[in-house]
FITIDO-164255 format. One record per residue (C-alpha): residue number from 1; x negated, y negated, z negated. Coordinates in nm, 3 decimals, m for minus. Last residue first. Layout:
REM residues N
<NUM, <X, Y, Z>>
...
END
This chain:
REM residues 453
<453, <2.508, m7.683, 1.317>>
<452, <2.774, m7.625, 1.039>>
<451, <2.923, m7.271, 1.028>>
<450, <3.255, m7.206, 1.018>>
<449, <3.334, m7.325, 1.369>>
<448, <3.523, m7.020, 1.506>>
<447, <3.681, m7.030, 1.841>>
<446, <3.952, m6.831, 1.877>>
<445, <4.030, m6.523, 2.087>>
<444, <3.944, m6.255, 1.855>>
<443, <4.094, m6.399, 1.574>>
<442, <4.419, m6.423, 1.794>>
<441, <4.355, m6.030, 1.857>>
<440, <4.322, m5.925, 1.528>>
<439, <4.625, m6.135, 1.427>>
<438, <4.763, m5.820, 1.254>>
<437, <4.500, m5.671, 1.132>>
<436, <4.315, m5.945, 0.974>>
<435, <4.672, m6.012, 0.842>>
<434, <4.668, m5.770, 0.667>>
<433, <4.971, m5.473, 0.698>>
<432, <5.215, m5.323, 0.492>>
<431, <5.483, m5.601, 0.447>>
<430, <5.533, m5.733, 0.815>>
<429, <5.394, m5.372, 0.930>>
<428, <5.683, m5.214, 0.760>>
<427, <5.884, m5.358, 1.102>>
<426, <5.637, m5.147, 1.327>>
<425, <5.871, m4.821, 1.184>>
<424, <6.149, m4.971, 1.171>>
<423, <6.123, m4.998, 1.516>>
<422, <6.106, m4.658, 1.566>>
<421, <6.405, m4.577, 1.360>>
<420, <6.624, m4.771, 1.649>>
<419, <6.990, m4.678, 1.584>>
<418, <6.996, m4.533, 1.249>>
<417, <6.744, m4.714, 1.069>>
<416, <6.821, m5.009, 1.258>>
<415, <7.140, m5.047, 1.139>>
<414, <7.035, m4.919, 0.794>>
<413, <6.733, m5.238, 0.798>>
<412, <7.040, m5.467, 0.843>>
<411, <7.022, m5.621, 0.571>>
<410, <6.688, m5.573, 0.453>>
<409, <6.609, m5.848, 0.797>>
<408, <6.814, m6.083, 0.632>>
<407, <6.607, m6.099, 0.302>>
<406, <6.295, m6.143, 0.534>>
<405, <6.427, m6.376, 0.730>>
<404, <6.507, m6.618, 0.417>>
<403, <6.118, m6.512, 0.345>>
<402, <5.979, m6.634, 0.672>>
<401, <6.173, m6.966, 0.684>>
<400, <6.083, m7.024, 0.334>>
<399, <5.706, m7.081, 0.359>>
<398, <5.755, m7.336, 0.675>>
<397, <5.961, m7.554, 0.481>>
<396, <6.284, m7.677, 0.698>>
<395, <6.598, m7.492, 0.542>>
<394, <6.939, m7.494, 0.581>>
<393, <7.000, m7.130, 0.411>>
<392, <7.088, m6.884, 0.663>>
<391, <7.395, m6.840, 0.891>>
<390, <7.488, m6.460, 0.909>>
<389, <7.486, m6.272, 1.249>>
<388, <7.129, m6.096, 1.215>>
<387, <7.178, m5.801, 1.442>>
<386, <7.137, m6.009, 1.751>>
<385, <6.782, m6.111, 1.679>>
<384, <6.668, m5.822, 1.595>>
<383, <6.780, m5.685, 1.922>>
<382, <6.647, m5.934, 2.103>>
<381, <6.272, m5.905, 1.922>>
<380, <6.294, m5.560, 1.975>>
<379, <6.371, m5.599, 2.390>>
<378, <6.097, m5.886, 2.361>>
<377, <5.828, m5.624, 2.231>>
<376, <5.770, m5.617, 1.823>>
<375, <5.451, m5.654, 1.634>>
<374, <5.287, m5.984, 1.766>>
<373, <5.634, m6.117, 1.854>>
<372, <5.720, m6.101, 1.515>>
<371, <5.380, m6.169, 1.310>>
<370, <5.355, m6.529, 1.410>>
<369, <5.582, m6.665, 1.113>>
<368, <5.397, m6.419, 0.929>>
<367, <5.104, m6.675, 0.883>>
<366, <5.309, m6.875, 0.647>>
<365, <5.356, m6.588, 0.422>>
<364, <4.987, m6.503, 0.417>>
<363, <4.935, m6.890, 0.347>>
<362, <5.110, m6.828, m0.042>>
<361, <5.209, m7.153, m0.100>>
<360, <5.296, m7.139, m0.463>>
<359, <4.983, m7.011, m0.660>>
<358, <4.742, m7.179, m0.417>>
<357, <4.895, m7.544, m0.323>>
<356, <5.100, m7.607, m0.646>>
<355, <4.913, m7.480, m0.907>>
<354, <4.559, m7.448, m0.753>>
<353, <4.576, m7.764, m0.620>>
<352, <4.728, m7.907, m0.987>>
<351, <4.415, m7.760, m1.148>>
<350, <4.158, m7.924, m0.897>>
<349, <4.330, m8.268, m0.877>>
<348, <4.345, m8.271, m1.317>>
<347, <3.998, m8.155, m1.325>>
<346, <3.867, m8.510, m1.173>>
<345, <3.621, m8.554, m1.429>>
<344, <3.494, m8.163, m1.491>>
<343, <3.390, m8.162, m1.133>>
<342, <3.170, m8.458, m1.258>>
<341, <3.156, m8.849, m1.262>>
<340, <3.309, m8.869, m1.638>>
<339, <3.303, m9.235, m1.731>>
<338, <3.655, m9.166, m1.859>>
<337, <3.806, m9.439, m1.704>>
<336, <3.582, m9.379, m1.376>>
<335, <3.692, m8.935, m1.389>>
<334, <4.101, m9.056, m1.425>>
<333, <4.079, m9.333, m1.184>>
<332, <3.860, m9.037, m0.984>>
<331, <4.185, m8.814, m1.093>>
<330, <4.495, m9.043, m1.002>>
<329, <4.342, m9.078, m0.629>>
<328, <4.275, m8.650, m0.586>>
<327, <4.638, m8.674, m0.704>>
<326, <4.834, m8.936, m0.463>>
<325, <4.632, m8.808, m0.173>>
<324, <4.739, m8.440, m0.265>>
<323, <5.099, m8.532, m0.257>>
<322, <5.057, m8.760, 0.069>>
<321, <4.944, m8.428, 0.239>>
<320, <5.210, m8.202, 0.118>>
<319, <5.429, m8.441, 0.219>>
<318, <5.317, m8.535, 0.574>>
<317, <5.304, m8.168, 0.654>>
<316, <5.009, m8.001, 0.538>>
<315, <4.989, m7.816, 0.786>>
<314, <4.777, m7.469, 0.890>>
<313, <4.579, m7.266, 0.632>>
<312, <4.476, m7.611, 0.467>>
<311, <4.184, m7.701, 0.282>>
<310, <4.116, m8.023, 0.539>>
<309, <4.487, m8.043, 0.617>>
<308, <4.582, m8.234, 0.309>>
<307, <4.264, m8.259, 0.043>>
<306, <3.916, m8.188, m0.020>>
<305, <3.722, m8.322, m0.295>>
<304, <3.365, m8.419, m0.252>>
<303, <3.164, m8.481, m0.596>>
<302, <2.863, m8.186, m0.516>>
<301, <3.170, m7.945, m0.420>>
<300, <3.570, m7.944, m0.450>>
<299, <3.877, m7.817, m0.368>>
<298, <3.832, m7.460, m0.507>>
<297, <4.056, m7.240, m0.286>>
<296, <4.040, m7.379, 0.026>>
<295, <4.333, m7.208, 0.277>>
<294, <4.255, m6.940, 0.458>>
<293, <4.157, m7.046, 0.816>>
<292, <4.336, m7.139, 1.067>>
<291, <4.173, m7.343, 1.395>>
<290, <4.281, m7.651, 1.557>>
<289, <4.438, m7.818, 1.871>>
<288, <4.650, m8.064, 1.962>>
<287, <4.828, m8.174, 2.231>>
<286, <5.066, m8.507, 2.431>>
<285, <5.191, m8.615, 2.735>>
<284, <5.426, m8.921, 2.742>>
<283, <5.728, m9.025, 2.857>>
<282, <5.843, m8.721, 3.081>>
<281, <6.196, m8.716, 3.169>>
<280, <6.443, m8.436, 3.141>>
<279, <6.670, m8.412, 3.454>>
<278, <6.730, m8.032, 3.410>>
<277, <6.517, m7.961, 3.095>>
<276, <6.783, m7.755, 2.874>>
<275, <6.862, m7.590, 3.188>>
<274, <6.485, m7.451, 3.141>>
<273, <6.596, m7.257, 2.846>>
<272, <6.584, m6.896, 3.023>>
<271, <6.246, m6.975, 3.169>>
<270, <6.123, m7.081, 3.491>>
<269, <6.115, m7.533, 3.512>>
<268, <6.053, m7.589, 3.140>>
<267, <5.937, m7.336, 2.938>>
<266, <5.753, m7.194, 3.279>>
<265, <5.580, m7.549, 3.318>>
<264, <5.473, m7.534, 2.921>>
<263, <5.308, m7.260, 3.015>>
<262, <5.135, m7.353, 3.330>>
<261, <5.006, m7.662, 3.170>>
<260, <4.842, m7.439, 2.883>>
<259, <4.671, m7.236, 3.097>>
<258, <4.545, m6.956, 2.834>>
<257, <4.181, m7.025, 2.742>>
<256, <4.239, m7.117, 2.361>>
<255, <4.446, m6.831, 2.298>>
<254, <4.679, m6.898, 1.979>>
<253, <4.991, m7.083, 2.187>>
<252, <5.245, m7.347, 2.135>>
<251, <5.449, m7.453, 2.383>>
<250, <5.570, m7.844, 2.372>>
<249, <5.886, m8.058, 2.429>>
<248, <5.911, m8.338, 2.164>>
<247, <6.248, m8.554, 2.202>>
<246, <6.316, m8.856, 2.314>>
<245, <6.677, m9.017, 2.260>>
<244, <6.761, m9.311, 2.502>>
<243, <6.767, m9.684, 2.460>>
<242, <6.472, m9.788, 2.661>>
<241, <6.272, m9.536, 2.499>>
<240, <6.447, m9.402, 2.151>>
<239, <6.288, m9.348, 1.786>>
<238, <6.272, m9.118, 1.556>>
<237, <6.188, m8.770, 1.762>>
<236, <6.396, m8.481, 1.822>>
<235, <6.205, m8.155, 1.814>>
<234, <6.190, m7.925, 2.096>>
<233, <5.922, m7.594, 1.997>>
<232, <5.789, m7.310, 2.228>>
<231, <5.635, m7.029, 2.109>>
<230, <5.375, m6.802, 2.259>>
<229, <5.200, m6.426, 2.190>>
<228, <4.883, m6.359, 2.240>>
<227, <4.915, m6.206, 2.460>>
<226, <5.187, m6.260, 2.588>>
<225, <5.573, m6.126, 2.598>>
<224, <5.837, m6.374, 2.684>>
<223, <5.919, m6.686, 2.487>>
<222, <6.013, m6.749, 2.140>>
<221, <6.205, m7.056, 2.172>>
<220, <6.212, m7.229, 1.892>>
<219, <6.481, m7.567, 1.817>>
<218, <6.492, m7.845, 1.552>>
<217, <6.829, m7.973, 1.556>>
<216, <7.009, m8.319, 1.667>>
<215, <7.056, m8.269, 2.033>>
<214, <7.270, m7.905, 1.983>>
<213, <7.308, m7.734, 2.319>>
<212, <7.053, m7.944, 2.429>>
<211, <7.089, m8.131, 2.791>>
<210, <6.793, m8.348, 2.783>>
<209, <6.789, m8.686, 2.923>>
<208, <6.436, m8.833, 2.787>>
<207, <6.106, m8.637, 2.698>>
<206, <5.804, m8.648, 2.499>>
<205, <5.560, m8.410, 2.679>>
<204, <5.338, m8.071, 2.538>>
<203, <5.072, m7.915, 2.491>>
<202, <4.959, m7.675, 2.151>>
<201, <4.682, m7.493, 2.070>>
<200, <4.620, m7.294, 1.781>>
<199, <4.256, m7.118, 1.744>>
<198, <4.273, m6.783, 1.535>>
<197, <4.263, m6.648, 1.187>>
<196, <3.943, m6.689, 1.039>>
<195, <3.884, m6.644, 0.665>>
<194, <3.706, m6.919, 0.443>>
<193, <3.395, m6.890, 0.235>>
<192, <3.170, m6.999, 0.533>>
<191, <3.442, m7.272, 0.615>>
<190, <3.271, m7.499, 0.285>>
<189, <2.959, m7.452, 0.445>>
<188, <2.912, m7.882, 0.348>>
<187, <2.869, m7.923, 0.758>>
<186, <3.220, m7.721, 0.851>>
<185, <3.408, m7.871, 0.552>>
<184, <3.304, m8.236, 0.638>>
<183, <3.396, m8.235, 0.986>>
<182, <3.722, m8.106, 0.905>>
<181, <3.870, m7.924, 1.236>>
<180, <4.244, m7.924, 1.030>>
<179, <4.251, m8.268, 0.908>>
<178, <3.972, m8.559, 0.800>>
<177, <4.085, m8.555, 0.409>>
<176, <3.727, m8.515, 0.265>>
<175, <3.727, m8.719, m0.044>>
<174, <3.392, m8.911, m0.122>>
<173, <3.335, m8.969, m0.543>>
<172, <3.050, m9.170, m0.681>>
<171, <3.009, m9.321, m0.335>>
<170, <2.757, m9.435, m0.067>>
<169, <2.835, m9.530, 0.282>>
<168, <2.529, m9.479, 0.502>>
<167, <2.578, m9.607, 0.909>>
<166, <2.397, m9.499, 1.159>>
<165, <2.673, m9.507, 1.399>>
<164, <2.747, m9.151, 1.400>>
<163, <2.827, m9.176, 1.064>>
<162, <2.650, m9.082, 0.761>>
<161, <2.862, m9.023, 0.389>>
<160, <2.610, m9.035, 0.102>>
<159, <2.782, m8.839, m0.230>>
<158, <2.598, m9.059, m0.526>>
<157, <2.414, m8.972, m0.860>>
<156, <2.113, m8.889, m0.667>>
<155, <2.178, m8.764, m0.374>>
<154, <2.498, m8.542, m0.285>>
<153, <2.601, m8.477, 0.086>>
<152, <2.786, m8.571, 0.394>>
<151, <2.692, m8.574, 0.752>>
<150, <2.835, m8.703, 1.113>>
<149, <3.148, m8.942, 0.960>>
<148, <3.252, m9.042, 1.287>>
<147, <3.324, m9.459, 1.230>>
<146, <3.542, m9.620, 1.485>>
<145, <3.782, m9.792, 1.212>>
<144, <3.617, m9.890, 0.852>>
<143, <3.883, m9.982, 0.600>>
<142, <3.801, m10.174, 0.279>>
<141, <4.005, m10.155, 0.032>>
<140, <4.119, m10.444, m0.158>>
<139, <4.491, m10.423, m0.228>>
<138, <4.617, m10.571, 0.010>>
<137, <4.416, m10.390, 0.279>>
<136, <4.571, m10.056, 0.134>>
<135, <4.920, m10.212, 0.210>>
<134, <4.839, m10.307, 0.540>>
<133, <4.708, m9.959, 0.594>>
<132, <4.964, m9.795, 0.454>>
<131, <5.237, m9.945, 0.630>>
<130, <5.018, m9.914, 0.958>>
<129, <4.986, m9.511, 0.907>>
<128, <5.409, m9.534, 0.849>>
<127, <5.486, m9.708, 1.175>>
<126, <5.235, m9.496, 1.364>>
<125, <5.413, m9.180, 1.249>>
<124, <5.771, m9.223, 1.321>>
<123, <5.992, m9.052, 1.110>>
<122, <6.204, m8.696, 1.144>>
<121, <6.485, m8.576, 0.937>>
<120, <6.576, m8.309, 0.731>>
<119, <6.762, m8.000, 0.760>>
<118, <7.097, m8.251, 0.702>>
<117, <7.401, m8.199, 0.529>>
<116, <7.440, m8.474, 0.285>>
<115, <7.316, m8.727, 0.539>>
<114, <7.631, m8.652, 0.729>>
<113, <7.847, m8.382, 0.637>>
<112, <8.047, m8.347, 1.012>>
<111, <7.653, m8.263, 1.127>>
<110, <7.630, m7.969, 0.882>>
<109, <7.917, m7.827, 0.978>>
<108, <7.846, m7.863, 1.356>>
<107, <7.493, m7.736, 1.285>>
<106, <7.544, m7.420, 1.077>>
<105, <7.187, m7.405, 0.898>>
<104, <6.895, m7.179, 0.958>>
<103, <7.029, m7.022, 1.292>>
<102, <6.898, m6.718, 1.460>>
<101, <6.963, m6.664, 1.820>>
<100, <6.963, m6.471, 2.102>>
<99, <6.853, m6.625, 2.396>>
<98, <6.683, m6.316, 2.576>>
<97, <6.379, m6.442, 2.492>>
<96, <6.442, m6.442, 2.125>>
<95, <6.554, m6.792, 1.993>>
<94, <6.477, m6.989, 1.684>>
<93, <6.769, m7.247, 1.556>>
<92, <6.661, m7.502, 1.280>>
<91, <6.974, m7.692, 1.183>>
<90, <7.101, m8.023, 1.089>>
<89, <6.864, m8.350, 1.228>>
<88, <6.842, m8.670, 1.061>>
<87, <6.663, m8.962, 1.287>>
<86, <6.420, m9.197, 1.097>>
<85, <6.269, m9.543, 1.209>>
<84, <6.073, m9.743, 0.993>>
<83, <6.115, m9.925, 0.673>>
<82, <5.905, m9.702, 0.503>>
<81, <5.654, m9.783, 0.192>>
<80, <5.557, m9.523, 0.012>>
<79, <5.696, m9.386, m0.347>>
<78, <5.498, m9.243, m0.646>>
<77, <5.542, m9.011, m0.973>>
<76, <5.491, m8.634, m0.859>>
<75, <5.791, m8.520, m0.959>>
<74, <6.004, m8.823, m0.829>>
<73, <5.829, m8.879, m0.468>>
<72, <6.024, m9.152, m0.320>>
<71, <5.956, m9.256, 0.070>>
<70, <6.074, m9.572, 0.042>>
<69, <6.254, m9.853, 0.312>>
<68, <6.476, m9.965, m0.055>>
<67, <6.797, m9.920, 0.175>>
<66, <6.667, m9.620, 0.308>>
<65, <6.568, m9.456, 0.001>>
<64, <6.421, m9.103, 0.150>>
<63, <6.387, m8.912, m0.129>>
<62, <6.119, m8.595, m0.141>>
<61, <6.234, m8.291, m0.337>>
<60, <5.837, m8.176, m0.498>>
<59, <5.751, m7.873, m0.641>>
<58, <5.516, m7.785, m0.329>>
<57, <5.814, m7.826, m0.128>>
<56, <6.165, m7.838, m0.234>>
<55, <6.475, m7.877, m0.074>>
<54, <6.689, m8.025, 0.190>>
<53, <6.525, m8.354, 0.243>>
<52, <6.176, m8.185, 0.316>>
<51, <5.943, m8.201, 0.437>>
<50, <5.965, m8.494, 0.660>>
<49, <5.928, m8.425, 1.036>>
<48, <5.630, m8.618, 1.240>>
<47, <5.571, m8.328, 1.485>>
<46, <5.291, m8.426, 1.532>>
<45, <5.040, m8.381, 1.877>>
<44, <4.700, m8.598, 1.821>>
<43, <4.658, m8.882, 1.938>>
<42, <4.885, m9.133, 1.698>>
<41, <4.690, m9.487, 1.695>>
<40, <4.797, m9.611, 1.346>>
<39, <4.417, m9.570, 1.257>>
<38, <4.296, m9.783, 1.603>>
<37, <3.961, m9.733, 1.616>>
<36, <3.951, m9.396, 1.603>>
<35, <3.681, m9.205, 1.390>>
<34, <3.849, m9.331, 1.062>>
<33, <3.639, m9.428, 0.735>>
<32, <3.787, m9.554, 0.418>>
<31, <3.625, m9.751, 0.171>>
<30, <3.712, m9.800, m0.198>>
<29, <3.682, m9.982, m0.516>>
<28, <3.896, m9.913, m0.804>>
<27, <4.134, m10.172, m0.983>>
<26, <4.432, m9.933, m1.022>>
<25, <4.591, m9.980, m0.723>>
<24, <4.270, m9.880, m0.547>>
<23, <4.234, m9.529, m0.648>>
<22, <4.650, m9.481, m0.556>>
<21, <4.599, m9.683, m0.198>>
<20, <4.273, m9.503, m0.139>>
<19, <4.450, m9.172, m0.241>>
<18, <4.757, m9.240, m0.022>>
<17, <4.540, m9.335, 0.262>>
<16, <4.303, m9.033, 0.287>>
<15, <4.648, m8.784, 0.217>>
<14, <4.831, m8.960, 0.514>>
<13, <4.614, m9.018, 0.767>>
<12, <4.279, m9.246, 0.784>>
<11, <4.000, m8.999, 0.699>>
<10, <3.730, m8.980, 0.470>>
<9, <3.771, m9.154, 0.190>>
<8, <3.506, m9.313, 0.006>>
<7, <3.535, m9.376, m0.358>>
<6, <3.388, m9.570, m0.640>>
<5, <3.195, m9.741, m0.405>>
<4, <2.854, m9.845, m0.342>>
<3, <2.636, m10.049, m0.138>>
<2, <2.926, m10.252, m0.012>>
<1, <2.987, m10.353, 0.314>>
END
């Protein structure tokens, strides 16, 4: 080990590795630090979907080169390395509880178009983590497995990272990119400027022999009344077991003492979609948890930057993650060329986060994807759901789902003017309310860790 480096990364997924790949590619030196042992080791629940094939996200229209085995970034200027298994799925259907349905994306027309008419398309994790890490190892970085970064801070002219071990790693730049219950944002009182939205947790099993009414499509359940409120999701996964398809089964829920097991049982064996499960076997269990919070608006403090799902409201996705990675990495080269070890050095990360994370992903949006079945009862939610006939856009990114529903909901808002004026009513709520107000009782419920202890 080293007794400095130009950069220690914080975290083994996506945005850590891309940056340590980018910083090291051009002659830097780095460490990365991962808690598990095993970095390719997926533990946490993911839906592993690449966002997106079908449009942009963050500025960015992603290329998957399959012949090549790349993952092509064109705007942003990089490609990784995938050879691994991918499966292309067509539409994104979200039901109401009494099966109605909304489609983004007319499956059996999309399907007939091939690659050319697919939502997107899902990867396999692991395969892409050990990519990275093989190719980060190439090129000099050192990768520390089994180290829990326990406290972070500046002295001197270095950031010292402390694991649980004991263990000092000193750089001129650290980057934070250690996921939604960051660590490093809790003990810096970076979460103290943040607002609290609720606790997400999700359980679920990867499955075999489903009967889907359309196998290659993302679908949502929204199942009956809670509160809070739940969703359930089935995504396809890349690869097969023993020659089947898998698929992710899992609820999703924003009380962290609701019986988790029990829900996911009801999706299953009670509900209206159970049929779906008939037969369905379990390969693996799987779950996740973390909190919201507003995003991070100024990624950076005493030479730590902050990236992926670290300043996030919710996901990063892959992408979004990879994209930050691939910045905060082309800024310390930037801040080391320049001899510049300040905020002012890596300026180029802070300004494009602010472009492309804060101006255009507006988290508020994002967080109305819960707002329906906070607002409306299941008899609303059906109705709604039935008045929207039209196919919408084929879409995947979780900031235009809500506004494509939005647009659809004006049209019908004389329909339910006339026949349900009520309801209209709670529907200005989507536009006229806070979210502090809405998800007043998720907030409630969660488990805030703002504060470092």
């Amino acid at each position: 080990m080293k007794n400095a480096y130009d950069l220690v990364v914080i975290g083994a997924g996506p945005a850590g590795l891309v940056a340590a790949k980018t910083a090291a590619e051009n002659g830097l030196s780095v460490a990365v630090l991962e808690r598990k042992d095993a970095v390719h080791e997926i533990l946490r629940m993911c839906g592993q979907m690449i966002v997106s094939l079908s449009g942009k996200y963050m500025g960015e229209r992603v290329v998957h080169n399959e012949q090549a085995g790349l993952l092509c970034f064109p705007h942003n200027g990089f490609t990784l390395k995938y050879d691994g298994p991918t499966k292309d799925f067509y539409a994104w259907n979200i039901y109401s509880p009494n099966e109605e349905k909304i489609v983004f994306g007319d499956y059996e027309t999309n399907k007939s178009k091939g690659k050319a008419g697919r939502a997107s398309a899902v990867y396999d994790k692991s395969w892409l983590l050990r990519s990275l890490v093989e190719e980060c190892k190439h090129l000099g970085v050192e990768v520390f497995t089994g180290e829990n970064v326990l406290d972070v801070r500046k002295e001197g002219e270095f950031v010292d990272v402390q694991t649980t071990r004991g263990k000092h790693f000193k750089g001129v730049y650290a980057l934070a990119a250690d996921g939604r219950q960051s660590r490093v944002a809790r003990v810096m009182g970076i979460n103290k400027q943040r607002n609290f939205y609720g606790s997400v947790t999700s359980v679920g099993y990867e499955m075999t022999n489903l009967n889907l009414p359309e196998p290659y499509a993302l679908h949502q359940p929204l199942m009956e009344s809670g509160d809070p409120p739940m969703l359930g999701f089935v995504v396809p996964r890349a690869w097969d077991y023993h020659g089947e398809d898998v698929w992710l089964v899992m609820v999703t829920n924003v009380d962290p003492e609701a019986d988790h097991e029990a829900l996911l049982d009801n999706l299953t064996e009670k509900s209206k979609f159970s049929s779906w499960f008939k037969g369905g076997r379990k390969v693996r269990r799987c779950g996740c948890a973390g909190n919201m919070y507003s995003p991070i608006l100024h990624p950076f403090k005493d030479n730590v930057l902050f990236a992926g799902d670290a300043g996030w409201c919710q996901e990063a996705e892959m992408t979004g993650a990879a994209m930050c990675g691939a910045r905060v990495g082309s800024a310390v080269v930037e801040a080391m060329l320049e001899g510049n070890y300040t905020e002012e050095g890596v300026r180029s990360y802070l300004d494009w986060w602010k472009e492309y994370h804060i101006s255009r992903l507006d988290h508020n949006v994002f967080l109305k994807n819960l707002y329906m079945p906070i607002l409306c009862n299941d008899g609303e939610i059906d109705y709604i759901f039935s008045k929207i006939q039209d196919v919408l856009p084929t879409v995947l990114d979780p900031y235009e789902v809500p506004e494509n529903m939005g647009r659809a909901m004006l049209k019908i808002i004389p329909a339910i003017q006339q026949e349900k004026p009520a309801l209209l009513q709670k529907l200005s709520g989507f536009n006229e309310l806070p979210a502090e107000t809405v998800l007043r009782n998720t907030i409630r419920a969660g488990f805030n860790c703002s504060f470092s202890t």
